[in-house]
N, C-alpha and C positions, 0 to 999 in steps of 0.2 A: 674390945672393939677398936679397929683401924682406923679415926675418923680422917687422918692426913691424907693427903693425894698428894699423889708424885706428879708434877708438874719440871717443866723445861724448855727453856727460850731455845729456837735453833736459828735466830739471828746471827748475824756478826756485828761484831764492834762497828765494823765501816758501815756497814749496813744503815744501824743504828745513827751515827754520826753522820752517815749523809742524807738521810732523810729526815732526820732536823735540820741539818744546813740548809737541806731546798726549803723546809717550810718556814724557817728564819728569815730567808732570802725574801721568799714569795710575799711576806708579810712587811717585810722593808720594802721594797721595792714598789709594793701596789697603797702603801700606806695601809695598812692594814685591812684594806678592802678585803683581802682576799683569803685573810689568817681562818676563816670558818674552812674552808678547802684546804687549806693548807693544814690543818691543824687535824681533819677526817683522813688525809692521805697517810698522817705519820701512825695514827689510831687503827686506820687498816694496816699496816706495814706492821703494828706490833701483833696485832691481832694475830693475824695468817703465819704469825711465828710463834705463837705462844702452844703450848700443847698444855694441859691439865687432866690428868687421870686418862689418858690416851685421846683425850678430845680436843679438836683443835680448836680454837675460840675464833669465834664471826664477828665482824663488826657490822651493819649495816646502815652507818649513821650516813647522813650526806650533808653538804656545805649549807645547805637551803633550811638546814632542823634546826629549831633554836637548842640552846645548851642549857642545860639541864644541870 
């Protein structure tokens, strides 16, 4: 039995790197007001890139959700 799944980011490095910058930034800049949004935006960005056994993974969290 096969239990691995083939999974694969189709991000890029910049990608990746720049949407942490914005949510760095966003979180400096608003004193950390604003790090729950900022912190969903990079979690969808990784999400909508991630594939796992041909499936794409969903985030649906939003700035408003407590963390978990």
């Amino acid at each position: 039995m096969n239990y691995l799944k083939e999974s694969q980011f189709e991000g890029s490095v910049l990608g990746f790197i720049g949407y942490y910058l914005i949510m760095t930034l966003l979180t400096i800049f608003t004193l950390g007001i604003a790090y729950p949004w900022g912190y969903v935006m990079f979690q969808r960005w990784l999400c909508r890139n991630t594939v796992i056994d041909g499936h794409r993974l969903y985030f649906d969290g939003t700035g408003t959700q407590p963390l978990r």
